[in-house]
C-alpha positions, -999 to +999 in steps of 0.1 A: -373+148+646-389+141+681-366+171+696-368+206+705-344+233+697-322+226+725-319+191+712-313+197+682-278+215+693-272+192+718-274+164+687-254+184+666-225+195+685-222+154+702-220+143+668-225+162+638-224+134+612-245+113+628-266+148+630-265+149+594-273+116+587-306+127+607-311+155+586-309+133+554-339+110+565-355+136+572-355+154+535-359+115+524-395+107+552-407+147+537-409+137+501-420+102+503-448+125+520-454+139+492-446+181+505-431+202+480-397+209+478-399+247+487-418+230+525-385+206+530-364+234+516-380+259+541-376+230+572-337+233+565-329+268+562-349+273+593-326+245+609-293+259+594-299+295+606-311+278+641-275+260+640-254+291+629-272+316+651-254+288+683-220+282+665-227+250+646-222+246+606-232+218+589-204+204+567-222+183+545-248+198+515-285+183+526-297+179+491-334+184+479-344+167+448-364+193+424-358+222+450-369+247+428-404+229+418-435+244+426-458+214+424-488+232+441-490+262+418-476+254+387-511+252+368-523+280+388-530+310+366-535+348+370-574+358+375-587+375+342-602+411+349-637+396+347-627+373+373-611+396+397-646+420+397-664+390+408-641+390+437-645+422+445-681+420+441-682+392+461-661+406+495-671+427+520-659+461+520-629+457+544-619+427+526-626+447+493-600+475+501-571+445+510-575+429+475-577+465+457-542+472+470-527+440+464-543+438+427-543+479+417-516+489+440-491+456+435-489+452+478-477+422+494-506+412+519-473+415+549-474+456+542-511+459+548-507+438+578-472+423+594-473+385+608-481+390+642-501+421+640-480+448+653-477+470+623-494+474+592-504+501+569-516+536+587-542+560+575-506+584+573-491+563+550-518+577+525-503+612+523-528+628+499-558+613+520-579+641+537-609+639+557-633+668+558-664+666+579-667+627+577-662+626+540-628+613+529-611+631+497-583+622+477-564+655+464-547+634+437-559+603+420-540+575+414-532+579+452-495+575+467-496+548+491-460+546+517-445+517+524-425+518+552-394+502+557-404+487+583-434+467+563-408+467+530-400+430+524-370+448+513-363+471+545-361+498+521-392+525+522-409+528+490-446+538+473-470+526+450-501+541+437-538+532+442-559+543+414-595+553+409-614+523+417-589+514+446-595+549+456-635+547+458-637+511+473-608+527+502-636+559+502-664+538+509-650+514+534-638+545+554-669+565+552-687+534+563-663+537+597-666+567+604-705+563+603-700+537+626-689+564+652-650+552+646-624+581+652-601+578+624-566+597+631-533+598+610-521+566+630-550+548+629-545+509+611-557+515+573-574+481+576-593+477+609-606+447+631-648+449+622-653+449+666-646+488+674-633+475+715-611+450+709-581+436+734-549+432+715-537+444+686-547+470+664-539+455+630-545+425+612-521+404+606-510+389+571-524+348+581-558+368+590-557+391+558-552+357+535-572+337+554-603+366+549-591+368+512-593+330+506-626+335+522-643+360+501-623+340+466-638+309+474-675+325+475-669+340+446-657+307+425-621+312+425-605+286+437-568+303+437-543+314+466-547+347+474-509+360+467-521+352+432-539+394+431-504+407+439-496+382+405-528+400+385-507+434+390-479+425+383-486+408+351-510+439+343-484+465+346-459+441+320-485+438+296-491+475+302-450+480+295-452+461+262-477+487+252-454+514+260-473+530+289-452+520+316-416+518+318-398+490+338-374+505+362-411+520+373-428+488+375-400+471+398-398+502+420-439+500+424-434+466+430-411+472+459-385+456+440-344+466+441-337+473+410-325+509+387-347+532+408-335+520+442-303+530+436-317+568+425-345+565+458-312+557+484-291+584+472-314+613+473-319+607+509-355+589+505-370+613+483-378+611+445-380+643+429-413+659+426-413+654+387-402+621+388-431+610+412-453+631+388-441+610+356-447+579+374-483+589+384-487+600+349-472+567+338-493+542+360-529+562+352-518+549+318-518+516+332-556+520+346-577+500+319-552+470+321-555+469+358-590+481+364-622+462+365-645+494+363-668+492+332-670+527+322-632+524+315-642+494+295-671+512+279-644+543+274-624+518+255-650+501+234-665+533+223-630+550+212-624+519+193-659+524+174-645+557+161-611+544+151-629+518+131-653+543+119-627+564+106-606+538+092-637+527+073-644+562+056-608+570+046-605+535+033-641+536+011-642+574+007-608+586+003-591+555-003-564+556+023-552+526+043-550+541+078-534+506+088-506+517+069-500+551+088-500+532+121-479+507+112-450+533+098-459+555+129-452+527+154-421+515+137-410+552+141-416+560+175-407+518+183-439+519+209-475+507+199-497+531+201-527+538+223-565+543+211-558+581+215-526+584+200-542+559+167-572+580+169-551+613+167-532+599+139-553+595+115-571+622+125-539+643+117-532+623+085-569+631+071-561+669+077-529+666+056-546+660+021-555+689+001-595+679+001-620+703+008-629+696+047-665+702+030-663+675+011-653+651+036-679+661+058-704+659+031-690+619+024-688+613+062-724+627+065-734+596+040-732+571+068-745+566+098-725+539+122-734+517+152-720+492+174-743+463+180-742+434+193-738+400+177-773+386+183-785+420+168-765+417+136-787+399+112-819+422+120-797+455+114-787+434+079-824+428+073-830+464+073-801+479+049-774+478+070-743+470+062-711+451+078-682+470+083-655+452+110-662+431+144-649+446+175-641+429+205-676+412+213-698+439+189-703+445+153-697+478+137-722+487+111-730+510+090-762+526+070-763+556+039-783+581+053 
């Protein structure tokens, strides 16, 4: 508007509808631009609060076509857990440890580093972090990590959880300082600058966080903002809640959200009960495999699945049973899906329940020897007698009499 902020009050209180007429080509030279509505929207409330904060109101609405469009993000979608470990394969350690806890621990990038670098996430705001002669230990896994209220977009303290692959990326990176010859103390910034003497301040701020994040994204082939990891989590933990491990007034609380908790976490002066912060950890470990990019989880998963399918396929050709059945009854009872465990347990259970000789079942399971192989290897296990029994995820359950 060729002004400053003095200017703009001086305009405003001369003549405020002439003023506003101002402000109305402005919103009109902004989108025949082409910026979003959210970056005109943004321009006015920063004007309006300017204009209040010195005793002027505008009288007139300055309307914003679309102001609730999202133009440069509408086709972006959430990084898949494949891509997300190529990101953090890609990044540097220090840069690692920032995307763990935006993506595993559901952190806005302005807690791990406020905008102008003042204040920012402290080795103390990881209470169950220890370090014993240069090794860093975690007495409890997933990890609590504080947010202060100070770093709460919210102004209200809360916590969130890091869990075990957050954990040993945050091990690592500190280890690696402390090799370094760094001196890490309780109020020492979480996330440091690499340059050990460095004039200033201590922590990073949140452009420098994002700006290292887009950084690391782009090398790895992901073109996407980086706010889009604290997306990941989130959308992990709901898919996580429709499985029944998580319940919601958890997720928005981990989220630094206001919501049911809040209400629960202001009137007990600050402080959850013990049990409840225990249910919560129990809760999000649930949460792990939908969040974590670790293989041996995945490998966990693929294996248990193998012996659901296993199972399934004996009491269906053995015993004739329909385990399907069971789960499906079991489920609509408890009105939760169940987890490989619990499935695995179930039919486990169910097996025990009819009145056949445990020998005998043995004897019948003893017929058949089953493998998981891949689908390239499929038609050379059929050439030698084996035989089909069910595809899981990417692999091939099969099957052979002994």
């Amino acid at each position: 508007m060729s002004t400053d902020p003095k200017g703009l009050i001086r305009d405003a209180k001369s003549d405020l509808r002439n003023f506003q007429n101002s402000l109305e080509d402005l919103v009109t030279r902004l989108e025949g631009d082409g910026k979003s509505p959210g970056y005109t929207v943004g321009i006015l409330k920063t004007l309006r609060a300017w204009l209040r904060y010195n005793d002027v109101v505008l009288t007139r609405p300055i309307k914003v076509a679309n102001r609730n469009a999202t133009p440069t993000i509408e086709n972006e979608q959430v990084p898949t857990q494949g891509e997300l470990s190529r990101i953090l394969r890609t990044s540097s350690p220090r840069v690692r440890v920032t995307e763990a806890l935006m993506a595993f621990a559901d952190l806005r990038p302005e807690s791990i580093g406020n905008h102008d670098g003042t204040d920012g996430l402290m080795l103390k705001d990881l209470p169950e972090l220890k370090i014993q002669n240069g090794k860093v230990i975690f007495e409890k896994t997933p990890t609590i990590v504080t947010v202060r209220a100070t770093l709460s977009k919210t102004r209200c303290k809360y916590f969130t959880f890091l869990g075990e692959e957050g954990c040993t990326y945050l091990r690592e990176y500190l280890e690696e300082r402390i090799r370094n010859g760094e001196s890490l103390a309780p109020e020492t910034p979480l996330i440091g600058y690499e340059r050990a003497k460095r004039s200033g301040n201590e922590f990073l701020s949140t452009r420098k966080i994002t700006h290292y994040i887009r950084n690391d994204m782009r090398a790895a082939g992901v073109h996407k903002r980086p706010y889009v990891l604290r997306a990941y989590a989130e959308t992990q933990l709901i898919i996580a809640e429709s499985k029944g491990k998580i319940s919601h007034p958890y997720i928005q609380f981990i989220a630094g959200h206001k919501g049911d908790i809040e209400a629960r976490y202001s009137t007990n002066k600050g402080k959850l009960p013990p049990n409840m912060i225990e249910d919560m950890r129990t809760q999000y470990k649930a949460c792990e495999p939908f969040l974590s990019t670790a293989s041996r989880l995945e490998q966990s998963a693929v294996v248990k699945e193998a012996q659901i399918e296993a199972l399934k396929s004996i009491a269906k050709n053995l015993l004739g049973i329909d385990l399907l059945d069971v789960k499906v009854a079991k489920e609509k009872e408890l009105e939760k899906e169940l987890s490989p465990p619990e499935e695995l347990e179930l039919y486990e259970s169910e097996i025990k329940k009819l009145r056949i000789d445990p020998q005998k079942i043995r004897e019948d399971k003893s017929r058949y020897k089953n493998k998981l192989v891949r689908e390239k290897e499929l038609e050379r296990y059929l050439n030698s007698g084996w035989e089909m029994v069910q595809t899981i995820n990417s692999r091939v359950l099969v099957r052979k009499r002994v």
